[in-house]
N, C-alpha and C positions, 0 to 999 in steps of 0.2 A: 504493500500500500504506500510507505515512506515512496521507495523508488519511482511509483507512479505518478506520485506527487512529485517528484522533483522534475521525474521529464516534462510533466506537463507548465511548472513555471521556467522551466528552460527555454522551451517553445514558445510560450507568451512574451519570454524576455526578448527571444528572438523577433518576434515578430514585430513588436515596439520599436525594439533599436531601427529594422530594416523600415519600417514607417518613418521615424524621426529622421534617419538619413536620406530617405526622397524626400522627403520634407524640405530638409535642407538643398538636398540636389536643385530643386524645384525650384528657390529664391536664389540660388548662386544664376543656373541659367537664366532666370529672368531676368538678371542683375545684366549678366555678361550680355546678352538677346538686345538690349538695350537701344533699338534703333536712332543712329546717327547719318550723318552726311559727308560726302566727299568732294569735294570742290575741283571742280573742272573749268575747262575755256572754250565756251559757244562758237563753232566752225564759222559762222557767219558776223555774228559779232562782235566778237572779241571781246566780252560781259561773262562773270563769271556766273556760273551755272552750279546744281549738285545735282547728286544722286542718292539716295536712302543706303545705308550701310549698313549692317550691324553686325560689330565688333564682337573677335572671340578671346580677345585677350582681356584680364582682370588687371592687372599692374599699369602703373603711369609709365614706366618703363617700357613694359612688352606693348600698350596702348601707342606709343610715337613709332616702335617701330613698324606693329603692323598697319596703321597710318600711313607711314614713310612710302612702305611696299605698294600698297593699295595704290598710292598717288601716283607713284611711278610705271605702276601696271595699267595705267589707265582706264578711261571708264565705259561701260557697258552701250552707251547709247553715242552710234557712226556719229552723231550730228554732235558730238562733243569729242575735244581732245585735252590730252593732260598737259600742263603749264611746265611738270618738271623734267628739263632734258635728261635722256639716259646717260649722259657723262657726269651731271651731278649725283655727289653724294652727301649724304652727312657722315663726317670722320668720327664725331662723339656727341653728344650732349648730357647734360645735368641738371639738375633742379636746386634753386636755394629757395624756400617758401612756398611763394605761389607764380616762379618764373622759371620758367625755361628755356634752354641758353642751348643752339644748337653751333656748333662751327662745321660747317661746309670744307668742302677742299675747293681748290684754287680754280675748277672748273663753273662753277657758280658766280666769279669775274665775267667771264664770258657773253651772262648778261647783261642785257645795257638795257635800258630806256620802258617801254613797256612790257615786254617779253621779262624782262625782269621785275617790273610792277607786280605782272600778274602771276608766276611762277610763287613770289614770296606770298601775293594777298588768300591763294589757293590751301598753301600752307598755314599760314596765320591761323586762318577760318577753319579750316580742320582740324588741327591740335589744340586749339581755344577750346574743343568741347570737353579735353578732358578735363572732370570738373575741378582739380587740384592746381590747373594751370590759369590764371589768368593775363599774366607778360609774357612773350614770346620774343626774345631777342639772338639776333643772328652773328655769326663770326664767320669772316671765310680766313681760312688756314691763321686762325687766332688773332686775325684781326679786326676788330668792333667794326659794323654796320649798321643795326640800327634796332630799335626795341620798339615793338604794337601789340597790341590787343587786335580782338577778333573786328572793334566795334571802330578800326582804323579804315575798314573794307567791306563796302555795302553788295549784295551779291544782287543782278536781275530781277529776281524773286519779289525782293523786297520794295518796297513804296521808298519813293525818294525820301532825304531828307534835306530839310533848306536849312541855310545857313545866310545868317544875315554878316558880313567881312564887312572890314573899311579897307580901301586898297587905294593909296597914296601916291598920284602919279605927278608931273611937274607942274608948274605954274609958267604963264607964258614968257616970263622974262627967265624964268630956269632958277630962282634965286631962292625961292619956296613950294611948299605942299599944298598939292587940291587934294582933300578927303574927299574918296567919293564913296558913299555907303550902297552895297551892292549884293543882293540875293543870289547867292552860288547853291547850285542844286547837287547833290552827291550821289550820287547813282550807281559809278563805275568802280572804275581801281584806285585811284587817284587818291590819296590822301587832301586833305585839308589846305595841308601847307603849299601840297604839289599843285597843287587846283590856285593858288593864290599866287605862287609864284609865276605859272602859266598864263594864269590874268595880266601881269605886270608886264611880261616878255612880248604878248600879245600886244600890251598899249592899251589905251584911251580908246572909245568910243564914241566918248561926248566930247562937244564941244568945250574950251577954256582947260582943258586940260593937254598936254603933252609928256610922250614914251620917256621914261630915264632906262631905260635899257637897251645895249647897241644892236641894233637888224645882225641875222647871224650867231645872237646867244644865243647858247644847249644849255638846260639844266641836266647833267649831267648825274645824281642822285642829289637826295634831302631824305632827313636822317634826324633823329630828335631823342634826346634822352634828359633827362633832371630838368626839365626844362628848359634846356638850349637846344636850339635847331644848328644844324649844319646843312650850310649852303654850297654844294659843289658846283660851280658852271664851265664851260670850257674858257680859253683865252680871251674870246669873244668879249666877254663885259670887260674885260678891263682898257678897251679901245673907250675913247671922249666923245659923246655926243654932244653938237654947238651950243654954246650959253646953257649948258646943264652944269652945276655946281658938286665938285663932290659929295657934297654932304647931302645932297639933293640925290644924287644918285642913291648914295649908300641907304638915305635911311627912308629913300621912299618901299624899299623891301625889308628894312628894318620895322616899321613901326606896321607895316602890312600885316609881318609875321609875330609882332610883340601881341596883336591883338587877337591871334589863335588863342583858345582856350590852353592853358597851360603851359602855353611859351612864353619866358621871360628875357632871352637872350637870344642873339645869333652869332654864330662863329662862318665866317664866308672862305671858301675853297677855289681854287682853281688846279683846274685838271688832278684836283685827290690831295693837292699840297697846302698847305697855309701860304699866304703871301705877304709879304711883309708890307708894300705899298701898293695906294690903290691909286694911280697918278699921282698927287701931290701930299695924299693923306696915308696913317698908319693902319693898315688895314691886317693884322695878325690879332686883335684882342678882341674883347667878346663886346657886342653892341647891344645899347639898350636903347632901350623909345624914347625919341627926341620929337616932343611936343611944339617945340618954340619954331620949327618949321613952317608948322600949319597954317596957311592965311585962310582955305577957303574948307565948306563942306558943301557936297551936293549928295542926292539920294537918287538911286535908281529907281 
């Protein structure tokens, strides 16, 4: 009788435990099932796109790389392709908090201009969902790029978002600042800053206002960390447009960029290097917003 009794709470125990473990099975898979997205580049538009994912890795760790793989495998639907070229890679990354810090190898130079925009804002938008991560900043062969959040890259999908800038371009004698307040719509790849600097290279539209930047500047990257922006252009700006004033040049994309949210400085580049003079002014130290320029404001 003892021994019948023991078999049969052997078997009850058993049957618990193997309950309590699908149990658990059961919330682990739901957990991992977790349906995500993978960000692609629209064949015809060049606007970033996704696809529905769902991840089978549990770790932040094994989570970036099977990300990493998936992005470079490209994605499921002809009318989309993937941003990241099969010669990039990522050599390592690490987390301190709630950032994570990838360094590229040297083939990720490569990119330039949008192809580059959009290859990083694919990336951003994907590993942003892990939920441990909210900064994502880049290294190609250990050297600093640039650090965004998911919410730096608006994907197609989503409804635009406006942004009301002041973007500061010359006065007719070149001697001071016309404000002119102007609704930027964000839609694309383009960062904020990128989108403002663009503005400025582009020029004026209205009337009383005139270009401080030379025909033939490339923004070559923009880049922002603790609050200073880095301004990289090619040779090109450092060439003199007639009756524009240095200081007139410099801080009509000075005080452009001081008015992004969370920029307080700018540090300005040419061709990837500091520059020491900018015509007759010192142009290697970090700039802040110079208000006494200002004669005029208009609104778009």
């Amino acid at each position: 009788m003892k021994r019948r009794l023991r078999l049969l709470l052997i078997i009850m125990f058993a049957i618990i435990g193997t309950a309590c473990n699908n149990k658990g099975n059961d919330i682990d898979t739901e957990e991992t099932a977790q349906q995500t997205k993978l960000y692609f580049i629209d064949n015809n538009t060049s606007t970033l796109v996704s696809e529905d994912y769902s991840p089978i890795a549990s770790t932040k760790e094994a989570l970036v790389e099977e990300y990493l793989d998936a992005l470079k495998a490209g994605p499921k639907n002809i009318a989309y392709k993937k941003a990241i070229p099969d010669t990039v890679s990522a050599k390592e990354f690490s987390f301190l908090d709630d950032r994570l810090t990838i360094n590229f190898d040297t083939a990720y130079n490569e990119l330039k201009g949008i192809p580059e925009v959009l290859c990083r804002a694919t990336i951003v938008k994907t590993l942003s969902q892990i939920k441990e991560v909210e900064y994502i900043e880049f290294y190609v062969n250990g050297q600093y790029v640039g650090l965004w959040t998911s919410e730096d890259f608006i994907d197609s999908t989503q409804t635009a978002t406006e942004y009301q800038v002041s973007l500061y371009f010359a006065n007719e004698a070149g001697d001071g600042l016309v404000e002119w307040n102007k609704k930027l719509y964000h839609t694309g790849t383009d960062t904020i800053e990128e989108q403002v600097i663009k503005q400025l290279i582009n020029g004026p539209t209205e009337r009383g206002m005139y270009a401080t930047v030379p025909e033939g500047t490339t923004l070559l990257n923009v880049t922002s960390k603790d609050g200073i922006v880095y301004v990289d252009f090619n040779e090109k700006f450092l060439e003199k447009l007639p009756d524009i004033t240095d200081d007139v040049a410099i801080y009509s994309i000075v005080n452009s960029l001081v008015g992004v949210p969370g920029i307080n400085k700018v540090q300005f580049m040419i061709n990837g290097e500091i520059t020491k003079k900018y015509r007759n002014t010192s142009f290697d130290a970090l700039f802040e917003r110079n208000l006494s320029l200002i004669e005029e404001t208009k609104t778009n």
